[in-house]
N, C-alpha and C positions, 0 to 999 in steps of 0.2 A: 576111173578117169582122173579123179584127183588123185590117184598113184603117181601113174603114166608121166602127169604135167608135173608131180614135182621131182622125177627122173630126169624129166629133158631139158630141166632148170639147172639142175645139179648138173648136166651134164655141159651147158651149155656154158657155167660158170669154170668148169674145169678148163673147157676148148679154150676160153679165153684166155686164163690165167696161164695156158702149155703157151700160147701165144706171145705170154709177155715176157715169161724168162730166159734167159740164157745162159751158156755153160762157160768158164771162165779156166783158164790154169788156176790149178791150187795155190803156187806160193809161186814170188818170186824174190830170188836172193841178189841182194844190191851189194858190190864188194868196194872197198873204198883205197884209194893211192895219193901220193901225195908228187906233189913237181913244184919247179922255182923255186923261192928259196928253204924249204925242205920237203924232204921227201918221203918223211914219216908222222902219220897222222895220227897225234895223237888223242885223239876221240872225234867221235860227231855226235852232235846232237839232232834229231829230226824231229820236225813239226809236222805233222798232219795239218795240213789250216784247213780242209773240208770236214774233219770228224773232231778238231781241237785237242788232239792228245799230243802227245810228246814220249820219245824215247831218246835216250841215251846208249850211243854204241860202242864199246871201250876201243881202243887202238889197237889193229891187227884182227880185228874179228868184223863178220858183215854185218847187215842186216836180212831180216827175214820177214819180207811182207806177204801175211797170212793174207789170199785175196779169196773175198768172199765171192761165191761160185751157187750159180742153181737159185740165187737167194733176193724176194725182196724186202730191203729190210725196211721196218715201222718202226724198231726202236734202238737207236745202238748207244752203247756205253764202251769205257774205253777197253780196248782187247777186241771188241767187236765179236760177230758170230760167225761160221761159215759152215755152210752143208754140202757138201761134194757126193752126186749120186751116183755108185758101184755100181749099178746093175742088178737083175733079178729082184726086185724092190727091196734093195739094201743100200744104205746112206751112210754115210759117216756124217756126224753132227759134231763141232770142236768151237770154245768160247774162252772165254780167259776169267777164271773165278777170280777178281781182286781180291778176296779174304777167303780164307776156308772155312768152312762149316756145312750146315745142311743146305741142299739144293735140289727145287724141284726141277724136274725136266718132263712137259704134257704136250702130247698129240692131239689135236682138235681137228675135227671133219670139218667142211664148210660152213656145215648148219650150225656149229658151235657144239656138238656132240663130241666129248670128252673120246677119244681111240687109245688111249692109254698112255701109262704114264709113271713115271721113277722116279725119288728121294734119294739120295745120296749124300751122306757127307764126304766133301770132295775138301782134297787141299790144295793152297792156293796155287792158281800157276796155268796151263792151258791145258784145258780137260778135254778127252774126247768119247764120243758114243756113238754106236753102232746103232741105225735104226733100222728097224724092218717094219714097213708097212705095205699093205696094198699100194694099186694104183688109185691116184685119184690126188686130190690140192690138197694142203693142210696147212695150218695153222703150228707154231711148232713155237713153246714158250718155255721159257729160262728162267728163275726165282732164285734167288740166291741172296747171302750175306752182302751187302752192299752191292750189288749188281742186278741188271736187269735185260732180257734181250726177248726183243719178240721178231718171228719172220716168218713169211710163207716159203712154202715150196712144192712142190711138185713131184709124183714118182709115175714115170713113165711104164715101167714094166708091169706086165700083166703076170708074177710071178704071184702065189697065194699064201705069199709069205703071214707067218700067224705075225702080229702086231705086238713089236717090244722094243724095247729100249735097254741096252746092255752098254755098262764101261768099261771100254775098251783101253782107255791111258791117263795117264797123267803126265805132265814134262815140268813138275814141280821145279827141277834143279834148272833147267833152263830160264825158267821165272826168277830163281833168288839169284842165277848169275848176271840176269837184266839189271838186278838193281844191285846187288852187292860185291859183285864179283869180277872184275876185270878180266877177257878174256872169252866169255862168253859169250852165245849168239843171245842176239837181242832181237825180239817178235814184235811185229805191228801191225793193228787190223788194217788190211786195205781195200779199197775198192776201185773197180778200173776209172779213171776218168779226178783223183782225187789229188788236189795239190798237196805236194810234199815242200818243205827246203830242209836242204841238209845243208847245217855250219859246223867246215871240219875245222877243229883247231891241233894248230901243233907249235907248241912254247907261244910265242906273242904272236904268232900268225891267225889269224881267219880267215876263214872264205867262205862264202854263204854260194850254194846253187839252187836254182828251184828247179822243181822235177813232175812229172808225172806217168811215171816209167810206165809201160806196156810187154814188159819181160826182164828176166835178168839181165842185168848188167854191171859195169864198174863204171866208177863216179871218180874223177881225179880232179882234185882240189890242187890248181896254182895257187902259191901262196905267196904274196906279193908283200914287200914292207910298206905299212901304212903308219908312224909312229910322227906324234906332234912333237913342239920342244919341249913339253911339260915330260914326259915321256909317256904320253897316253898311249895305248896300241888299239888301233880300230878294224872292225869285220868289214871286208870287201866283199861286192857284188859286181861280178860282168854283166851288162843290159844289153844285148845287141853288140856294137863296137865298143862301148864304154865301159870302164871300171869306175862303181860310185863306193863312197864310203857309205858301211851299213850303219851309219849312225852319226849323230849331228856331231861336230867338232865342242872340245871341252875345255879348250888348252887355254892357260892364260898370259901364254908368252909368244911372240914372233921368233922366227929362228933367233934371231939377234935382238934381245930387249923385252923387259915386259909391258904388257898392255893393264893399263890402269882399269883398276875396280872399281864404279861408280853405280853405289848403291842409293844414292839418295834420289828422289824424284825431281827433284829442283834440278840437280846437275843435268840429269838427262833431258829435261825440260828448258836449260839453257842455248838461247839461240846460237849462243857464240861458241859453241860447242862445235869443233871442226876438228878432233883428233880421237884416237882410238877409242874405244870403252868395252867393258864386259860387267853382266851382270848373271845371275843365279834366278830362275823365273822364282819369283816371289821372295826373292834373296834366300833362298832355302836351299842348301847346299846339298842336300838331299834330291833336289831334282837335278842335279849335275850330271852323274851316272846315268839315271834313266833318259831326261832330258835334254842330254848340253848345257851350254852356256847358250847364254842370246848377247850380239855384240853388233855394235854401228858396224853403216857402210865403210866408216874410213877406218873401223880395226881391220875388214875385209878386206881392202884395198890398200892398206900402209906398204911401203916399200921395203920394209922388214919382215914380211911374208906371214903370216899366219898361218898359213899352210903346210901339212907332212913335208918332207923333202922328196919331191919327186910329183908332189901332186898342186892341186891349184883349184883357187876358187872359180868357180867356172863362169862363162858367160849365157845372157840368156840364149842364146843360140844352142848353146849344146842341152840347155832345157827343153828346146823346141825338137833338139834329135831324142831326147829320152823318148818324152810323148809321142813322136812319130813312130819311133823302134814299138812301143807298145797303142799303138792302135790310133792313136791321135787324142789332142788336149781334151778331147769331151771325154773319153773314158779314160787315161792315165791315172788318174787321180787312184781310184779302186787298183787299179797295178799296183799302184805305187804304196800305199795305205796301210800299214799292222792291222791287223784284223781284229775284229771286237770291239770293245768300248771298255780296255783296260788303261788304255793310254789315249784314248779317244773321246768326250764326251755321246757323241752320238755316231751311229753308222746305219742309216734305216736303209743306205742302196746294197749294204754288206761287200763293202770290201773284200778283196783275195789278196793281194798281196804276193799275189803270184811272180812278180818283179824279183821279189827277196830284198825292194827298198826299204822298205819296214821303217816306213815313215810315223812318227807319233806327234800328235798335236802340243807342242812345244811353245804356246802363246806369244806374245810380245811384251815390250816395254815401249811406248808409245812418247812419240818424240813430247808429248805433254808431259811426259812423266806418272804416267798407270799404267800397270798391271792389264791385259787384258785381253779379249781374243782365245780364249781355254782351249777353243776347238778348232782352232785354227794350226797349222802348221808353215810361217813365213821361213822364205831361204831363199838369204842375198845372193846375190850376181856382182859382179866386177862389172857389167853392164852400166855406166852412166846414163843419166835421162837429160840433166840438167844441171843448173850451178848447185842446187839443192836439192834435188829428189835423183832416186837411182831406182833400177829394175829388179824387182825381187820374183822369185815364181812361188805360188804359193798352193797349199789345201785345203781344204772345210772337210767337218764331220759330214755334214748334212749331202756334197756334194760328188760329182762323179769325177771333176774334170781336173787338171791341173792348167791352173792358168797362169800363164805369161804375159799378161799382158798388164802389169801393177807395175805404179814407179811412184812409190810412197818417198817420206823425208829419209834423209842419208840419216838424220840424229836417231829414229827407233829402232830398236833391239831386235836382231832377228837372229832364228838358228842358221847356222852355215855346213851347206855339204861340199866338201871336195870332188875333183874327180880326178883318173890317173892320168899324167902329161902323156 
C-alpha cells in the first residue's frame, strides 16, 4: 500500500511538472545593418537586462541567442543552460563553461536519487552532452570552475533508454572569437520573454534599440548625428515618435560661447544669479562621463543653444508624450531607469529599462548651494513656471513614476536630456 501511494505521488508530481514546460526553438540569429548617416556597423554591444550579462558583437558578424527550450531554470549564470529534447529519451544538454577545468554534470530523480552522472574536464567555451534517460522529471546539475547551473526537465518518451551522459562538443573557438577575435559569432544565453538592448556603434554614431525578439531577425541601426560644441558624440534612442539622447548632456559650451563654471556654493547660492552655470556633481570630473554635467535653467534656455545641432531642450509636454508612449507617469519611471543599483542608490520596484533611456541618478546642486539628491535623477525643461522657478521632470530610486509635475528654482543644477527636432 505504501508502494502504490508513493508511485501515484511520483506520478502525480511528473503530470504536473509535463504540464509546466514548454518547447521553445533552439537559437535564434539576430543580423545587424546599418542606415542614415552610415551604413556600416561597426560593433554592437548587447545587454541582456533580465539575466544581466553583456556581449559584444564585432562588425559584420550576428549574434546568436542560445534560447533555453524544455527548461526550468533555478539557477542561471552568465552563458546560461539549455536542454533541447531529440526524442527516444535522448536530449542534448549545452552551457557555457566560463573557465576550463573539471566539470561535474548529475541526473537526479525527483526524490533526490542520484541517476547518474559525468566529470569531465571541459575547456572553456560552450559545451554540449547528449543525455539518455528514461521517461520521467529530473533534476539535471552543472558544477564547474567558476560556474554554476541547476534546471529541471522532462523526458517524454517511453524509450528504455540505459541512463548516461556522453560529450558530444565543444565550440571552444567560437568562445575566444566572442572575446578576442573580431569576425566571429558571438553566443547569448536567452530566454523567450527577456529584454535585450542592442547599441550599435559605428565611428561617432550610436544607436541604442531595445528588443525582445521571438525569432530571428535583423536589427537596423539609423544612426543619426548627435554631437555637442564641446565635440562630445551621444547614443540615441527612438521611444515611440521620439528620438532621446541616451545620456545626459556634458558640454560646456553653447554652439556660440562658453558657459561659466561655478564651482563654489556661494555662487550657486547667489540670488542674483540669473545667467548660465555648469558644474561637475560633487565637482569630480570623474562623474562627467558616467554622469553629465548638472547646469541652471537659464544654461538650458540661453539663446546660444546648448544643444546638439539639430536637437533641443525639450518641453515638459514632450515629457508628458515619453510617459504616455510608455504606459503612463505612474509607471515610466521603471521604462525609463538603468537597471540595478550601479548608477542608482536604490531600486526595490526593479527597474527594466526597457525604453533603452538608461537614465542614472545624476543628483543636484541646489539653488542653496549643496550637493544632494544621490538618488534622484532631475532634467530641465525649456518649460517656464514663473519669474523664478521652471518645470523639470524628474526620477527617484525608490519610485515607479516619472513625474512632471516639479517647478523647483531656475538657480539649481539639473541634468539635461535633449531630444531630436
Amino acid at each position: 500500500m505504501k508502494k502504490n501511494y508513493s508511485l501515484s505521488l511520483v506520478s502525480a508530481i511528473v503530470m504536473l511538472l509535463l504540464g509546466t514546460f514548454q518547447s521553445f526553438a533552439a537559437n535564434f540569429t539576430i543580423s545587424f545593418t546599418g542606415s542614415g548617416k552610415s551604413t556600416t556597423v561597426g560593433s554592437v554591444v548587447v545587454q541582456n537586462l533580465t539575466k544581466g550579462t553583456t556581449e559584444t558583437v564585432a562588425g559584420g558578424s550576428s549574434l546568436t541567442l542560445s534560447v533555453v527550450t524544455a527548461v526550468d531554470q533555478v539557477s542561471v549564470d552568465e552563458g546560461g543552460l539549455s536542454i533541447i529534447n531529440k526524442g527516444e529519451g535522448r536530449s542534448t544538454l549545452s552551457f557555457l563553461a566560463k573557465q576550463a577545468g573539471s566539470t561535474q554534470i548529475t541526473a537526479f530523480g525527483i526524490d533526490g536519487r542520484k541517476i547518474v552522472g559525468i566529470t569531465e574536464n571541459l575547456q572553456e567555451g560552450v559545451n554540449s552532452f547528449q543525455l539518455d534517460l528514461q521517461k520521467g522529471a529530473y533534476l539535471i546539475k552543472v558544477q564547474g570552475n567558476a560556474f554554476s547551473y541547476t534546471a529541471k526537465m522532462i523526458n517524454r518518451s517511453s524509450a528504455q533508454s540505459k541512463p548516461q551522459i556522453t560529450l558530444s562538443g565543444n565550440s571552444k573557438s567560437v568562445m575566444s572569437g566572442m572575446q578576442k577575435s573580431k569576425g566571429m559569432v558571438a553566443t547569448m544565453a536567452y530566454s523567450l520573454g527577456d529584454q535585450l538592448l542592442y547599441k550599435g556603434i559605428s565611428g561617432v554614431y550610436a544607436t541604442i534599440i531595445p528588443d525582445s525578439p521571438t525569432a530571428s531577425k535583423t536589427v537596423d541601426f539609423n544612426f543619426v548625428t548627435c554631437v555637442d560644441a564641446d565635440g562630445n558624440n551621444y547614443a540615441v534612442v527612438k521611444i515611440g515618435t521620439q528620438t532621446w539622447m541616451a545620456e545626459n548632456l556634458r558640454t560646456t559650451k553653447y554652439r556660440t560661447g562658453s558657459i561659466p563654471n561655478l564651482s563654489v556654493s556661494t555662487d550657486w547660492g547667489n540670488v542674483n544669479l540669473v545667467t548660465g552655470a555648469w558644474v561637475d556633481l560633487d565637482n569630480n570630473v570623474a562623474n562627467d562621463t558616467r554622469l553629465g554635467k548638472l547646469y541652471n535653467w537659464f544654461a538650458a534656455t540661453d539663446v546660444r543653444n546648448i544643444a546638439p545641432v539639430g536637437w533641443h531642450v525639450p518641453t515638459i509636454d514632450e515629457y508628458t508624450t515619453l510617459a504616455t508612449t510608455l504606459g503612463g507617469v505612474d509607471v515610466a519611471g521603471l521604462k525609463l531607469k538603468e537597471t540595478g543599483i550601479i548608477n542608482w542608490i536604490s531600486d526595490p520596484l526593479g527597474s527594466t529599462n526597457e525604453s533603452g533611456f538608461s537614465a542614472r541618478a545624476g543628483g543636484k546642486f541646489n539653488s542653496s548651494g549643496v550637493m544632494n539628491d544621490y538618488d534622484y535623477n532631475y532634467l530641465w525643461t525649456k518649460t517656464e513656471f514663473s519669474a523664478t522657478n521652471a518645470t523639470c521632470a524628474f526620477l527617484a530610486g525608490p519610485n515607479a513614476n516619472l513625474t512632471t509635475t516639479y517647478s523647483p528654482g531656475k538657480r539649481n543644477g539639473y541634468s539635461i536630456r535633449c531630444v531630436l527636432d
